[in-house]
VEXDREN-2710 file (C-alpha; in Angstrom, 1 decimal):
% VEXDREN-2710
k/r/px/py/pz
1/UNK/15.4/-9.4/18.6
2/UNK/11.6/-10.6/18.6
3/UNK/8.6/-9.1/16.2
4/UNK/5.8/-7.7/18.3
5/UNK/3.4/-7.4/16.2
6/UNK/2.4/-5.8/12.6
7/UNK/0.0/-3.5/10.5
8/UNK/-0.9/-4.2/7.5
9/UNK/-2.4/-2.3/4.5
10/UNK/-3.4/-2.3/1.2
11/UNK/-4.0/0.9/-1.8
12/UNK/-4.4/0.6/-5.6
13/UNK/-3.5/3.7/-7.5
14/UNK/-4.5/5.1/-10.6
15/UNK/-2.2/7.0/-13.0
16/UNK/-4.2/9.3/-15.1
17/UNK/-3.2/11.6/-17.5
18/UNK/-4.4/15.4/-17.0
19/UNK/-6.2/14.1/-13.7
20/UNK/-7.7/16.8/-12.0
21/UNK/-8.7/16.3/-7.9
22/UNK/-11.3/18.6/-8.4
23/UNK/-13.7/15.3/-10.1
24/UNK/-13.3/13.4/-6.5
25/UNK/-16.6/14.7/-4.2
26/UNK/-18.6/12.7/-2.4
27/UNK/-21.5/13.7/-4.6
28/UNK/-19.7/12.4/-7.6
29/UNK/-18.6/8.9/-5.5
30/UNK/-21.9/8.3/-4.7
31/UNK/-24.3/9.8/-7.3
32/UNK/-22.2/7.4/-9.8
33/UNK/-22.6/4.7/-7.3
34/UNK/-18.6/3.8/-6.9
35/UNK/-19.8/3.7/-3.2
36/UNK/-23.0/2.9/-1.5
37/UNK/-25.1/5.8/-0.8
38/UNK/-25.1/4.9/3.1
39/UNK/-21.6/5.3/3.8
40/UNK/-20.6/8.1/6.2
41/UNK/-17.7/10.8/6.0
42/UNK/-15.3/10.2/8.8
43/UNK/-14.9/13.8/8.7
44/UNK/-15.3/16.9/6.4
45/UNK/-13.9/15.9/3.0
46/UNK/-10.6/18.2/1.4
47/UNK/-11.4/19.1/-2.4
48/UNK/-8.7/21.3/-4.7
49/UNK/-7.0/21.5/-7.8
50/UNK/-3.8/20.5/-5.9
51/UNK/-5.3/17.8/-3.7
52/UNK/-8.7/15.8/-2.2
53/UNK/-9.3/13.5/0.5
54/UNK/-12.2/11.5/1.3
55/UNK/-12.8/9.4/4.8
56/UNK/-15.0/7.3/5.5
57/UNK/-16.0/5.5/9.0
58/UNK/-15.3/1.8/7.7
59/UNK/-11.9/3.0/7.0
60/UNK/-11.4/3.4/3.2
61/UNK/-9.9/6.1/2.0
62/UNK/-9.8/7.9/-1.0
63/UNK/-7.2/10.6/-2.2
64/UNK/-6.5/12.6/-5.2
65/UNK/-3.6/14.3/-6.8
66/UNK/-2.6/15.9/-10.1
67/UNK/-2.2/12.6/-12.2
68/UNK/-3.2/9.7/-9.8
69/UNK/-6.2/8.4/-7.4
70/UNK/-5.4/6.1/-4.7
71/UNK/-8.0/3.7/-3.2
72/UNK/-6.7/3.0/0.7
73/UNK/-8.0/0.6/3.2
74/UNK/-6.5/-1.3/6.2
75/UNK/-6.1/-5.1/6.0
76/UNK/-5.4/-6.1/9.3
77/UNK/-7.1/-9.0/10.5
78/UNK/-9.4/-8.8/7.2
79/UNK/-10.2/-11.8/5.0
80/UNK/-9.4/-10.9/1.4
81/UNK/-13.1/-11.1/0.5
82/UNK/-14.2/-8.2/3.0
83/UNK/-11.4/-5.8/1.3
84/UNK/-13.9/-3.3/-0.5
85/UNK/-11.2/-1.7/-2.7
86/UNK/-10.8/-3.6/-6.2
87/UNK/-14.7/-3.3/-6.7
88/UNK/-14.0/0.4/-6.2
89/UNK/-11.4/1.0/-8.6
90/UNK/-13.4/-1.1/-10.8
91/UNK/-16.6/1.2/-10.3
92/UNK/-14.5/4.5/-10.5
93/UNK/-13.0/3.7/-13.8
94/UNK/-16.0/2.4/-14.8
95/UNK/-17.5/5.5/-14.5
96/UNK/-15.3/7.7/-16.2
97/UNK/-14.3/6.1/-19.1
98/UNK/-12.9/8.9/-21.4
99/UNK/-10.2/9.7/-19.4
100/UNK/-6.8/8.0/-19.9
101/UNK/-5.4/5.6/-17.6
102/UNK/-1.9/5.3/-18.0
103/UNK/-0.9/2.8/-15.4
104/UNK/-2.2/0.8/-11.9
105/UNK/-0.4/0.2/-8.7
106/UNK/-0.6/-2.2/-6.2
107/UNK/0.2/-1.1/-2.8
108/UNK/0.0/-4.0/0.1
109/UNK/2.2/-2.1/3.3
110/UNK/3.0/-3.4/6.5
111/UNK/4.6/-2.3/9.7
112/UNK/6.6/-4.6/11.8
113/UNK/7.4/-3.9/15.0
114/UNK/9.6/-4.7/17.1
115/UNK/10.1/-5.9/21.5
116/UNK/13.5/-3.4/21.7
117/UNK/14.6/-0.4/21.4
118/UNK/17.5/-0.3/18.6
119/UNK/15.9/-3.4/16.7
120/UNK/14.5/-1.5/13.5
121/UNK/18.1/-0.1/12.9
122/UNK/20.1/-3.3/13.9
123/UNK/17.7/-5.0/11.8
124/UNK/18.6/-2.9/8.4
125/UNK/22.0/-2.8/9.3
126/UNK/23.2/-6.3/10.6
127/UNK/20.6/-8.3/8.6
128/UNK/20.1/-6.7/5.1
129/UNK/22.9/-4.7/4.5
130/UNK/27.0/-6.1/4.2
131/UNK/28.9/-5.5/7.3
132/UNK/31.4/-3.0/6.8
133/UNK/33.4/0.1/8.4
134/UNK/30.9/2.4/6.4
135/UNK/28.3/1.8/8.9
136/UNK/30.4/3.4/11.8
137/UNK/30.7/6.9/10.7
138/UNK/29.5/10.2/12.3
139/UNK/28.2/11.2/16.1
140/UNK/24.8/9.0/15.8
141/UNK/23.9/5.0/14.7
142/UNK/23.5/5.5/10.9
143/UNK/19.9/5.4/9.0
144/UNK/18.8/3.6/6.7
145/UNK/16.3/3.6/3.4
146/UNK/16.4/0.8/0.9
147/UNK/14.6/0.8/-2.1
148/UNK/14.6/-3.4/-3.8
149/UNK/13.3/-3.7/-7.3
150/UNK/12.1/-7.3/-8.3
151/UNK/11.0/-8.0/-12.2
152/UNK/8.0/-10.2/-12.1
153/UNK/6.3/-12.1/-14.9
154/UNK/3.4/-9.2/-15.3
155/UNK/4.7/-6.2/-13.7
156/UNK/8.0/-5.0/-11.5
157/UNK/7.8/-5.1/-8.0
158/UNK/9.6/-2.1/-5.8
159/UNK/9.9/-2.9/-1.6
160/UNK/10.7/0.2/0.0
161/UNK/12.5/-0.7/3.4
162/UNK/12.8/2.4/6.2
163/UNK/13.2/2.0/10.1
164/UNK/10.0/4.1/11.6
165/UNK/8.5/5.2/14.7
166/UNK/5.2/3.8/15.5
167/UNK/2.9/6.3/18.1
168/UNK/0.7/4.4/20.5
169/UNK/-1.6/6.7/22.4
170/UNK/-0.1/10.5/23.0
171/UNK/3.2/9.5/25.2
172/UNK/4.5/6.4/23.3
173/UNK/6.1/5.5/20.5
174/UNK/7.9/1.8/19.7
175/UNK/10.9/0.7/17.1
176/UNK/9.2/-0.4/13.7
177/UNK/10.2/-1.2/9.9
178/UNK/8.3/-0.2/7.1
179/UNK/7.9/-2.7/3.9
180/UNK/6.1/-0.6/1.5
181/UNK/5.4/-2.4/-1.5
182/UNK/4.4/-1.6/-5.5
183/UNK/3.5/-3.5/-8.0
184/UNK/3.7/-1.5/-10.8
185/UNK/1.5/-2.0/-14.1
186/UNK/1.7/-0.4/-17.4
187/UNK/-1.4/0.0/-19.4
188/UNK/-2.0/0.3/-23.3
189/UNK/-2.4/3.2/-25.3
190/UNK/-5.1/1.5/-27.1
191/UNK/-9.1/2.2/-27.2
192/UNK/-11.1/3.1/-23.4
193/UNK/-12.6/-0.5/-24.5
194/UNK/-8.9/-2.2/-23.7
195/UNK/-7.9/0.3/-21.0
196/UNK/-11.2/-1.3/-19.0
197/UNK/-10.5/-4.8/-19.4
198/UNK/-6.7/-4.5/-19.5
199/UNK/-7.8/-2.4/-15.8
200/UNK/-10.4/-5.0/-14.7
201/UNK/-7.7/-7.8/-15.4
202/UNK/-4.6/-6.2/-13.5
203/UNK/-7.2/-5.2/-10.3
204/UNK/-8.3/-8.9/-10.5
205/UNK/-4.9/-9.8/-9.8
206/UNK/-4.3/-7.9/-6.2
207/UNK/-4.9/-10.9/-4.1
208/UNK/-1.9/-12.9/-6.2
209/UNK/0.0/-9.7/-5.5
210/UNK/-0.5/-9.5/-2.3
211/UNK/0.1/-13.9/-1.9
212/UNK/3.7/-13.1/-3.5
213/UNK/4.2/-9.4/-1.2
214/UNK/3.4/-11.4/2.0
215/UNK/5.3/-14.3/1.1
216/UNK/8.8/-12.1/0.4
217/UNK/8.4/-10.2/4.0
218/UNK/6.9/-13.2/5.9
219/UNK/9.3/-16.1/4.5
220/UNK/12.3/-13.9/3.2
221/UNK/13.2/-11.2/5.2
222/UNK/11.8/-12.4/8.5
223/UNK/11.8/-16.1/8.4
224/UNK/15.4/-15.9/10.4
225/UNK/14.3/-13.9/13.7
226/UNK/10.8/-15.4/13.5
227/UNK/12.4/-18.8/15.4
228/UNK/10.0/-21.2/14.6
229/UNK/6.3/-18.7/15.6
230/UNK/3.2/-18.3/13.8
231/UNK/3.6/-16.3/10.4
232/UNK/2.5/-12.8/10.3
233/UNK/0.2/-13.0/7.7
234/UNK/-2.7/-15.7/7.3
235/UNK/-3.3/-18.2/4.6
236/UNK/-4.8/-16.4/1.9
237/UNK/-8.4/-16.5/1.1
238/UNK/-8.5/-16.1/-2.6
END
């Protein structure tokens, strides 16, 4: 079992409380300047009361839901100080400070994928989970999705483990894992004045996040059927 290769990327989320989708527009994004006015839409952005999406070329995405706003972009073969998100968040919040924010997570993802066919399964089955005569049971290879929970100094840290299916072009599609990761902050229900620093402190964080996220997947979980190669991830540039 080799790694072929991985994905990785990155989204901060804020929990807000009566967050309506309806206040993400492009008009709002850039009128408030959270993004520079010479960004263009990927494509025609989704706005309702039940969900928004916004897309643009470079990549960043940003999407809303009843509650939450997540900030996505794509890290892959990115040095840290390129990633455009944190100043984001940083500008959204910024700019609408009467509403309450009741929480922040940090999302770093990757994909890892694999040279054979059965390896995402046999990897879940013969190299996290015990052996056993449970794993024999049924017409098919079972399935696996583990969720992992890790209490941190600041924050808890949730890994979300699945086997997946990674599409390459329209006719192919190659064994993969998921490690979806969350580091998950609480804020205080104090003034908007400590909800923006408490915010500005925990987004100043994501690159220490993301050191401790890369170094659980890159020198935990994989270190045994890496034999020796490169790591996946670079040295950080914090």
């Amino acid at each position: 079992m080799k790694i072929a290769s991985n994905i990785e990327d990155l989204s901060i989320v804020l929990a807000i409380r009566n967050y309506n989708p309806t206040l993400l527009t492009p008009d709002f994004l850039i009128g408030s300047g959270v993004v520079p006015n010479n960004w263009e839409l990927a494509r025609q952005p989704a706005v309702s009361p039940r969900a928004s999406q916004i897309a643009f070329t470079n990549g960043v995405q940003i999407e809303a839901q009843p509650g939450a706003v997540s900030f996505n972009e794509g890290l892959s073969n990115r040095e840290s100080k390129d990633v455009q998100i944190p100043d984001l968040v940083r500008r959204y919040a910024a700019s609408l400070p009467n509403l309450t924010y009741q929480g922040i997570g940090i999302n770093p993802r990757c994909i890892i994928t694999f040279d054979q066919e059965s390896a995402a399964e046999s990897f879940i089955q013969e190299r996290i989970l015990s052996p056993g005569s449970w794993h024999e049971f049924g017409t098919a290879p079972m399935q696996a999705s583990i969720t992992l929970a890790y209490n941190l100094k600041e924050c808890q840290l949730r890994v979300n483990i699945n086997s997946a299916r990674l599409q390459i072009g329209e006719n192919k599609a190659i064994p993969a894992i998921l490690f979806a990761g969350n580091f998950a902050y609480q804020l205080p229900e104090e003034s908007s004045e400590k909800h923006q620093q408490s915010l500005n402190h925990i987004i100043d964080t994501w690159q220490e996040d993301l050191v401790i996220y890369r170094d659980l997947i890159d020198n935990r979980f994989l270190a045994e059927i890496k034999e020796g190669a490169v790591p996946l991830f670079p040295a950080p540039i914090l």
